[in-house]
Backbone as a ProteinNet text record, in pm:
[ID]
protein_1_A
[PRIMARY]
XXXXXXXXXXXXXXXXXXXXXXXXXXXXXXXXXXXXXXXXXXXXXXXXXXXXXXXXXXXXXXXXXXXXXXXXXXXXXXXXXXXXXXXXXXXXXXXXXXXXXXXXXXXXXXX
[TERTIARY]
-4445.4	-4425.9	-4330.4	-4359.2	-4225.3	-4114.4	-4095.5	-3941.1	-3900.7	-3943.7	-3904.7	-3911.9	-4005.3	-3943.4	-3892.9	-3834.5	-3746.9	-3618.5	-3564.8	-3461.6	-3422.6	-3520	-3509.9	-3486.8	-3537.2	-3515.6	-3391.7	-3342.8	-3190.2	-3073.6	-3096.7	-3027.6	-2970.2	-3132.1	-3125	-3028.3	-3085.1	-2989.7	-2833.4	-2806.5	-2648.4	-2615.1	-2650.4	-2637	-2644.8	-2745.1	-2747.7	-2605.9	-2568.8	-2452.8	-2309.9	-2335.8	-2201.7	-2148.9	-2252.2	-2267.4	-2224.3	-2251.4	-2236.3	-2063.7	-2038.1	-1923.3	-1780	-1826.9	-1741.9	-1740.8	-1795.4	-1770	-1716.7	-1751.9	-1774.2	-1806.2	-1780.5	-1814.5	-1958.7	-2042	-2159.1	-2264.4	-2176.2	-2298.1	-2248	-2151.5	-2123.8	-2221.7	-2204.4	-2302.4	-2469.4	-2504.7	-2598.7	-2664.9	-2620.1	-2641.5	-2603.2	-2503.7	-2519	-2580.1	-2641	-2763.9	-2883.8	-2893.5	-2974.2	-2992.4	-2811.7	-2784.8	-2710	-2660.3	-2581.6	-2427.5	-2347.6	-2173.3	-2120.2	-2076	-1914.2	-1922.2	-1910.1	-1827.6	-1972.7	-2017.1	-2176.2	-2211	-2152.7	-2218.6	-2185.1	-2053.4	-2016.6	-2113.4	-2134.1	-2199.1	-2385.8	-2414.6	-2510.1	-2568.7	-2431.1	-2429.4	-2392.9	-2356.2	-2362.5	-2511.8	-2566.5	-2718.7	-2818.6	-2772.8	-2820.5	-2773.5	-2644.4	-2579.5	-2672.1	-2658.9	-2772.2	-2914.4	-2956.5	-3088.1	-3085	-3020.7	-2980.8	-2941.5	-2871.3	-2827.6	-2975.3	-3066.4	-3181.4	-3264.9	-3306.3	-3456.5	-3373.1	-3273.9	-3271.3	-3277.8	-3164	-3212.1	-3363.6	-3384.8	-3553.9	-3645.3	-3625.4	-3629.5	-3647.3	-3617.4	-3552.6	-3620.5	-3622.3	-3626.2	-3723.1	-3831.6	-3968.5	-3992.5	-3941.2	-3963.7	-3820.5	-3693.6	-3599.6	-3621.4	-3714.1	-3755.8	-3861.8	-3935.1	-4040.8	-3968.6	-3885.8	-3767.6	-3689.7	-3615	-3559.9	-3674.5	-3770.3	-3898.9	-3936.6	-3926.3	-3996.7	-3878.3	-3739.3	-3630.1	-3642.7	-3625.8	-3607.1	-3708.9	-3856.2	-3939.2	-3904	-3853	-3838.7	-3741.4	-3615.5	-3489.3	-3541.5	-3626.8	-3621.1	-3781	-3813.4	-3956.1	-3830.4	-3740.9	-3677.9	-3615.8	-3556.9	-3462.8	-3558	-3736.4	-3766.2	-3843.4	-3839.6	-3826.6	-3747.8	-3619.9	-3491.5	-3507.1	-3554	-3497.6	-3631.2	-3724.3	-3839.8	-3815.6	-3774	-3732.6	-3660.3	-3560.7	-3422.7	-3457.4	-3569.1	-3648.9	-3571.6	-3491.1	-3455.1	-3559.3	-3614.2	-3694.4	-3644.9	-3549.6	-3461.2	-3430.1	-3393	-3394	-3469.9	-3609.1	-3666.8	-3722.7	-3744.2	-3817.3	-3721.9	-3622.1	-3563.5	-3598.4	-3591.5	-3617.3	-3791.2	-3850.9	-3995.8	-4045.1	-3944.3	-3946.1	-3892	-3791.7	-3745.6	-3814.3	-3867.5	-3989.2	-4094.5	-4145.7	-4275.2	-4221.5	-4128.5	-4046.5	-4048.4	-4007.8	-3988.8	-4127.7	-4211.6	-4354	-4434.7	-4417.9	-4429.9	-4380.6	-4257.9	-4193.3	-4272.8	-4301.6	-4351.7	-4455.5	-4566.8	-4689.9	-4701.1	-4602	-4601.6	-4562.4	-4492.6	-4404.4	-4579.4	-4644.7	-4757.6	-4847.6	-4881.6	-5056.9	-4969.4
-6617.5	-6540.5	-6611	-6742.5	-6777.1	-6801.1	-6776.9	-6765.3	-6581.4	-6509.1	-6373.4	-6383.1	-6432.5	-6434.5	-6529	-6647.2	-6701.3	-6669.2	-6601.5	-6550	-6393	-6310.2	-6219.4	-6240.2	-6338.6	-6406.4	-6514.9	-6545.5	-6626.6	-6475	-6372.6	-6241.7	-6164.1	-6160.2	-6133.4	-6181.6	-6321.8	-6451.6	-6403.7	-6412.7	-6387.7	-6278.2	-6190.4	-6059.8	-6030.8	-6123.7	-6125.8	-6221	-6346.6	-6441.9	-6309.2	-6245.3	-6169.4	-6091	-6050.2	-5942.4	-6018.8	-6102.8	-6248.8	-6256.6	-6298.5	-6357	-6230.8	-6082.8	-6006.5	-5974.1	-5999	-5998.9	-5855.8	-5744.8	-5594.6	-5580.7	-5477.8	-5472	-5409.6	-5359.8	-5300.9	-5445.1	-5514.9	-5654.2	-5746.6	-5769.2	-5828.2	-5765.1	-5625.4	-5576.6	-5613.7	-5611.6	-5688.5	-5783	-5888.3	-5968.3	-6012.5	-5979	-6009.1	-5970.8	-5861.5	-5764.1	-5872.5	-5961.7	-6055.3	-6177.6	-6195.2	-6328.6	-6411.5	-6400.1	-6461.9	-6419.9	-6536.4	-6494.5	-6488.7	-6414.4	-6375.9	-6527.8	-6601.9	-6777.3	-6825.9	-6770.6	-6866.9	-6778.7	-6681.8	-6586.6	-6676.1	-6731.7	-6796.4	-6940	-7009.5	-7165.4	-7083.8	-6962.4	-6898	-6888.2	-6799.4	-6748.2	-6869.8	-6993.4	-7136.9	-7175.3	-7148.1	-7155.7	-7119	-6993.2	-6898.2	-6893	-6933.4	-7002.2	-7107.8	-7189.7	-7296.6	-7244.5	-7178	-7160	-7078.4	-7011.6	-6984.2	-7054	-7160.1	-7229.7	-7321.9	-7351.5	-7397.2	-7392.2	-7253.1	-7211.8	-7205.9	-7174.9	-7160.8	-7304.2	-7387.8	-7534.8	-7590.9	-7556.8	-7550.7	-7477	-7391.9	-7389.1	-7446.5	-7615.3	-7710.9	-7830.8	-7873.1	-7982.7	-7930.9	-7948.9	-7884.5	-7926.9	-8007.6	-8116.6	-8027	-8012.8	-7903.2	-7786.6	-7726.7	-7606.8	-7585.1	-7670	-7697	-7725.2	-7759.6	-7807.4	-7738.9	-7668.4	-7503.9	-7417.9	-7385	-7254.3	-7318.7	-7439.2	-7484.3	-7456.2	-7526.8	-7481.1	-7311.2	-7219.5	-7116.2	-7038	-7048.7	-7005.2	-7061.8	-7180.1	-7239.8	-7102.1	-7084.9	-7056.5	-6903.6	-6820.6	-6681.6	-6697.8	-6771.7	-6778.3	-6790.3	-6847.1	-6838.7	-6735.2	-6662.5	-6533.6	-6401.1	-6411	-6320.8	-6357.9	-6502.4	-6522.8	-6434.7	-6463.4	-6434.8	-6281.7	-6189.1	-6028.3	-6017.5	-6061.9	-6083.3	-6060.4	-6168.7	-6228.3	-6117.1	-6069.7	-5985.6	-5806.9	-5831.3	-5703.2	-5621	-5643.3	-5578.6	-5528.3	-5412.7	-5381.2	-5267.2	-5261.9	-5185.9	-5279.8	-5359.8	-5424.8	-5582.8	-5590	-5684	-5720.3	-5622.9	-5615.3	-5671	-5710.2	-5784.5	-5889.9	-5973.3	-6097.7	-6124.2	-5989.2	-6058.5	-5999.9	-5956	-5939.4	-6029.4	-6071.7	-6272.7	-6366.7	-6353.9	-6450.5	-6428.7	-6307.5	-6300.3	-6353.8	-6338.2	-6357.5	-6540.6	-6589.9	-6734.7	-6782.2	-6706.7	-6755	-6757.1	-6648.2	-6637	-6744.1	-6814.9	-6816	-7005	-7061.2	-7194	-7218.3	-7060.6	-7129.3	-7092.6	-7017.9	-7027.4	-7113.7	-7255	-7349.5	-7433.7	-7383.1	-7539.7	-7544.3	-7411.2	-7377.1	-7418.9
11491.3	11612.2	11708.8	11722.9	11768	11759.2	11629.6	11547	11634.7	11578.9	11678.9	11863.8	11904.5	12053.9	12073.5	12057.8	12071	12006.2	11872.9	11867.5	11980	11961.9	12100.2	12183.1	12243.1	12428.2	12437.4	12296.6	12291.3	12289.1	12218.7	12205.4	12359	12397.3	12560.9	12635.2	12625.7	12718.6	12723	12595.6	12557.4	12619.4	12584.5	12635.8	12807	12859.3	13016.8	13034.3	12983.3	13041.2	13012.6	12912.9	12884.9	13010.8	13039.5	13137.6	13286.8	13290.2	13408.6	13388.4	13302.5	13249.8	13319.6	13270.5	13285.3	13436.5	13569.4	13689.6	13715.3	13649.5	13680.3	13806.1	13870.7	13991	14012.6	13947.7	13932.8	13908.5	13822	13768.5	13945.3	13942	14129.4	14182.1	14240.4	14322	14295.3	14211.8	14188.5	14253.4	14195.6	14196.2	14355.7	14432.2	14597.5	14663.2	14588.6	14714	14686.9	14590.9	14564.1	14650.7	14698.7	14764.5	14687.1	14583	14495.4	14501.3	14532.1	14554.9	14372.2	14373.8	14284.8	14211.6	14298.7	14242.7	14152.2	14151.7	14111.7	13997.3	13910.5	13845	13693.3	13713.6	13584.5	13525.3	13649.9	13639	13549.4	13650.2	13642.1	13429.5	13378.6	13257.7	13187.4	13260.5	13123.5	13121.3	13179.8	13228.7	13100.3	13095.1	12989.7	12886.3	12892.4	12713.5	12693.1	12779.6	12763.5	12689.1	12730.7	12744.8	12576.1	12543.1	12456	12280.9	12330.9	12237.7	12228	12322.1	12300.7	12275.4	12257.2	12175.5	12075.2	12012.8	11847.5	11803.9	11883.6	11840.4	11773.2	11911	11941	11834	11687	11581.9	11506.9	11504	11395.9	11497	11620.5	11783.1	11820.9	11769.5	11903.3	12012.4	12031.4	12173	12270.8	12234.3	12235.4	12284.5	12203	12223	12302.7	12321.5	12448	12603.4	12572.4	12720.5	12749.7	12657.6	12714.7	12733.1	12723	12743.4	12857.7	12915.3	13062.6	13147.1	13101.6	13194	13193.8	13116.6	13134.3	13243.1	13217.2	13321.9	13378	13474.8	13596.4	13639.3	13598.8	13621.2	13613.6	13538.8	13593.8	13696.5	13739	13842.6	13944.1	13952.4	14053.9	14106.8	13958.7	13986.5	14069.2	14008.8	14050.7	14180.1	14243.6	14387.5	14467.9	14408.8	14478	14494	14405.9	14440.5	14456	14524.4	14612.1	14737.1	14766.5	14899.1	14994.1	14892.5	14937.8	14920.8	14860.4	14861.2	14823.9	14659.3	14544.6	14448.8	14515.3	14388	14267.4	14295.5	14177.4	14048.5	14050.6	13916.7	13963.3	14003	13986.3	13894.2	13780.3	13660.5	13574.7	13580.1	13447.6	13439.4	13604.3	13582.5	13544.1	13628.9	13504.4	13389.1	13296.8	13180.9	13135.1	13155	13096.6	13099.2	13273.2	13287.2	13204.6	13139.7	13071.9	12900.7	12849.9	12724	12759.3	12868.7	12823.9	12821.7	12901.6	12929.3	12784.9	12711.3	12571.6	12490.4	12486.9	12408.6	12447.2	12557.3	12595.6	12505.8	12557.9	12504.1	12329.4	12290.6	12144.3	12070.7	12158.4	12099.1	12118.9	12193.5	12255.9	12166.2	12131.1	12057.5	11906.7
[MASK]
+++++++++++++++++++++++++++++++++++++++++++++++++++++++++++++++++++++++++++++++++++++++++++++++++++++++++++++++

């Protein structure tokens, strides 16, 4: 089981940095109604390459893969601070659907 949510939640990832990467004006808007500038979307999506390239690692590195699933909940507990705070409730649910996927993906690396 953790071979599937951790390849899913590395799929995601990619798929969220892509989306980062292309600076669309719909993914901008976004993300500033959040509080997040334009300049920060790229550093943002190496984040998630990161996070990415680390649970599959983390496949093969359990100690790896235990350290990206803690970074990652850190990093979307934060995101869904943020469209908290800013009282985005239109797409607050992504970030805790990531957050619930990395939360998965920790304690399946633990048990």
């Amino acid at each position: 089981m953790s071979v599937i949510v951790s390849c899913v939640l590395a799929a995601l990832l990619v798929f969220t940095a892509v989306r980062k990467l292309s600076h669309r004006p719909a993914v901008v808007a976004t993300y500033q109604r959040v509080g997040v500038p334009e300049s920060r979307l790229n550093a943002l999506a190496a984040i998630l390459l990161a996070g990415a390239a680390g649970l599959i690692a983390g496949l093969w590195w359990h100690w790896l893969g235990v350290a990206t699933a803690i970074g990652l909940v850190c990093y979307f507990a934060l995101a869904v601070a943020a469209h908290v705070r800013a009282k985005d409730t239109a797409t607050v649910m992504t970030p805790v659907v990531y957050l619930a996927l990395s939360v998965a993906a920790l304690v399946l690396r633990l048990i």
